[in-house]
N, C-alpha and C positions, 0 to 999 in steps of 0.2 A: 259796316263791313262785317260781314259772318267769319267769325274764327271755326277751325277746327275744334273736334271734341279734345283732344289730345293736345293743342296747343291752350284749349279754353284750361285746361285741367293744368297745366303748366304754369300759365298765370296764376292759379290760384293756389299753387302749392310755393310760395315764396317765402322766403324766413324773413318774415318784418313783424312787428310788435302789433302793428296798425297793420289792418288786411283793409286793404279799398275793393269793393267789389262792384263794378260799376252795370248798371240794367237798364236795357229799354230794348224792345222787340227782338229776345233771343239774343241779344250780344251784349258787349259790357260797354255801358256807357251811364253816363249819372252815376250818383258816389251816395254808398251805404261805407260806415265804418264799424266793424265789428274790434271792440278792447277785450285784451284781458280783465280790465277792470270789471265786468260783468259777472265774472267769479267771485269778487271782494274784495276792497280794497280800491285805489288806484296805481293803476300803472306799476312803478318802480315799485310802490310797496306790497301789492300783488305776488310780483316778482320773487321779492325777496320772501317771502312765506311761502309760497310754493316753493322754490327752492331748496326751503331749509326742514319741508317734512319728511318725513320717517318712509310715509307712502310716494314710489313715483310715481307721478302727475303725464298725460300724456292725454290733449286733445287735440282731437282728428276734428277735420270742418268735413259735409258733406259729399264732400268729392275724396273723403279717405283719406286728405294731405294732413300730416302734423303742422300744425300750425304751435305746439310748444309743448317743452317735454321741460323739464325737471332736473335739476342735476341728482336727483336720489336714482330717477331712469334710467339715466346716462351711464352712473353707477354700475346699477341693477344689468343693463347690456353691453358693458365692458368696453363703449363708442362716444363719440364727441354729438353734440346737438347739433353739428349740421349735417350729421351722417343722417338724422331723421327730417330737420326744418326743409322744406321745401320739396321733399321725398313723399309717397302717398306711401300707407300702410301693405299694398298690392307690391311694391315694387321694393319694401324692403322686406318682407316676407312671401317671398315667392309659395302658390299653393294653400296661403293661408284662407283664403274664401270656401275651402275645401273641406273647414275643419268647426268641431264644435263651436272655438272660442266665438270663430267670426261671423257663429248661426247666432250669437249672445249679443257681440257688437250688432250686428245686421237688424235683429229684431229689436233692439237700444236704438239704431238711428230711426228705425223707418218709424216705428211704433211710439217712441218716446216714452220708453219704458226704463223702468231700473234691472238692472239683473247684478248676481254675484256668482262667479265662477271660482272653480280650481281649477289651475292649467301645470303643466310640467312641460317646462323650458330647454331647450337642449342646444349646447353651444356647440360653435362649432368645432372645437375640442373635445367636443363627447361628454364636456362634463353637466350635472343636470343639476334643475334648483327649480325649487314649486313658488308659485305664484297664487295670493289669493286676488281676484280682481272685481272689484267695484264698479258698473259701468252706470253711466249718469250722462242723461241727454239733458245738452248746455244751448245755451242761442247757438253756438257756432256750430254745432253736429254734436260728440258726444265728450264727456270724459270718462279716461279710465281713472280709475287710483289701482297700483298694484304693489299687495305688500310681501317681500317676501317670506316665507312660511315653511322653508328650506326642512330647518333645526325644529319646529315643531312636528312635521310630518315624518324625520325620521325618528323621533322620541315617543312620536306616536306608534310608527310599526313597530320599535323593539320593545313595549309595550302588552301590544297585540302578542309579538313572538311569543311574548316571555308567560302571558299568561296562555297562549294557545299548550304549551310548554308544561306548565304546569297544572293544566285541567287534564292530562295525556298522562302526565308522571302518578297524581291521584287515585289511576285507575288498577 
């Protein structure tokens, strides 16, 4: 039986630990299992190390779904892990396909490349925070790590001001 593209993409955007992705001629049957333990580790204790890094952890499988985020993420975007589990990256960032980061993820999935960006974040309160991001193609599509860089980037430009400032007052 041929599923939809749009219900194919549904199935595999589920929040389970075990993704079953089952194949045989264009539809889903027979069973691949893809673990987290492919990152390092197994399973629970995976988990718990991701979990508890500095950097949040967010990989997407190749249809764009989160398939696991991080509580440092979760954190870092002021939401619960199943506002992302079972959501694709298109759907909770409307327009993002639009934008540098996702020409950096894009050429990470397709290419199986590494790339590191800076992005600048902006909630929906208006208020902003920089992002350094890591992207790293995993068996399952890619991962990011993203650390925030908020407090360095503004100590960086009063910095900049102060000696722009001072090269100007010299004169």
């Amino acid at each position: 039986m041929l599923q939809s593209p749009t219900l194919l993409i549904q199935n595999l955007c589920r929040p389970v630990e075990l993704l079953r992705m089952k194949k045989s001629n264009n539809t889903l049957s027979g069973s691949e299992e893809i673990r987290l333990d492919k990152f390092g580790g197994t399973g629970k204790q995976s988990r718990i190390r991701f979990d508890t890094l500095l950097e949040g952890i967010q990989i997407i499988d190749f249809n764009w779904c989160y398939v696991y985020v991080n509580d440092t993420l979760v954190g870092y975007e002021r939401t619960s892990k199943e506002e992302f589990l079972g959501h694709s990256l298109l759907e909770r960032y409307p327009g993002i396909e639009h934008t540098p980061v996702f020409s950096s993820l894009k050429s990470c999935m397709i290419h199986r490349s590494k790339a590191q960006t800076k992005v600048e974040f902006v909630y929906p309160d208006l208020s902003k925070k920089w992002f350094q991001l890591s992207i790293e193609p995993v068996d399952t599509g890619i991962m990011v790590l993203s650390l925030d860089i908020t407090t360095r980037n503004e100590a960086d430009e009063k910095i900049s001001r102060a000696n722009h400032l001072y090269s100007h007052s010299r004169r």
